[in-house]
C-alpha positions in Angstrom: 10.0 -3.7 12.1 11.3 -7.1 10.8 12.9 -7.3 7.6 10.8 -9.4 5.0 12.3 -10.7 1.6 10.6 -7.8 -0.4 12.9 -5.5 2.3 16.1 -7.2 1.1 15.2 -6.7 -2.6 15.3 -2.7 -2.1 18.0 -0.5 -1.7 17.2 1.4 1.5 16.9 4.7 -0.5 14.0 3.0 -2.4 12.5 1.6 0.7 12.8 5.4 2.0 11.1 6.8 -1.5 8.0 4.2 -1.1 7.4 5.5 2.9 7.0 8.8 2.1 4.0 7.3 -0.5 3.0 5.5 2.0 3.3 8.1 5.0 1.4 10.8 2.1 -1.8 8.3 1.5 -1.9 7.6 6.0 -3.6 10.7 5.8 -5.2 10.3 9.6 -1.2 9.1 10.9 -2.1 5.9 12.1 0.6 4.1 10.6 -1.9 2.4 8.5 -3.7 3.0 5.6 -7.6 2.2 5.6 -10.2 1.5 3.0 -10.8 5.2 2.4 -6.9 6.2 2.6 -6.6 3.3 0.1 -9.2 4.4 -2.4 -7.8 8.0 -2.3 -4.6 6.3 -3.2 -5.8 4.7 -5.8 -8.3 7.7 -7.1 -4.1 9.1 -7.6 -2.6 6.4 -9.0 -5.1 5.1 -11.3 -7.9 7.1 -11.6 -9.8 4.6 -14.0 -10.1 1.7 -11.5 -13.1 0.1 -10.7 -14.8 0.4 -7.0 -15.3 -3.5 -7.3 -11.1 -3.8 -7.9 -10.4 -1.2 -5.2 -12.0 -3.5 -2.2 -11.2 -6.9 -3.8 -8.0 -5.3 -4.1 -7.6 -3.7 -0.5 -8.7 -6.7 0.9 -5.5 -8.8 -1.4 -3.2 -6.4 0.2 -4.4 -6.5 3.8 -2.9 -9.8 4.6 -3.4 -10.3 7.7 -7.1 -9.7 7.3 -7.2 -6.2 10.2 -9.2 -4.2 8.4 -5.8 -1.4 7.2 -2.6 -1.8 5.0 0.5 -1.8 7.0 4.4 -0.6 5.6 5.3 -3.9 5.1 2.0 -4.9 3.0 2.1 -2.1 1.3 5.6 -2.2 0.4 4.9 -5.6 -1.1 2.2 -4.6 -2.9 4.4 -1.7 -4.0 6.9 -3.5 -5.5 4.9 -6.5 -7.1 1.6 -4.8 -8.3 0.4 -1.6 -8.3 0.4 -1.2 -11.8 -2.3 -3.6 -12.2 -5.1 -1.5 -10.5 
């Protein structure tokens, strides 16, 4: 796994804290978390949020445009926005 700028800004105890939210949504252990890990994720986190922001969102998050939300996309995500959903 390469280090990315949003890697850097973390302490490595934080990074640690936000895999084991990410390893708790990959509910099928792929390493990734799909559209329907994703909107059980957000069904947690903010239970008011619209389907129409949960795929416009998944699909902002999913960078590289594969169809799942890797660490590093998530962890981005993590730290910049997840609020706003």
């Amino acid at each position: 796994m390469s280090e990315n700028a949003s890697e850097k800004a973390l302490a490595p105890e934080k990074i640690a804290e936000v895999r084991k939210e990410f390893d708790f949504f990959d509910v099928d252990g792929s390493g990734t978390i799909g559209l329907r890990e994703f909107i059980e994720l957000l069904t947690v986190l903010s239970p008011k949020t619209k389907a129409s922001h949960v795929k416009e969102g998944f699909g902002l998050i999913d960078k590289n445009n594969n169809g799942s939300i890797d660490f590093e996309e998530f962890l981005e995500w993590w730290q910049q926005s997840w609020w706003e959903y």
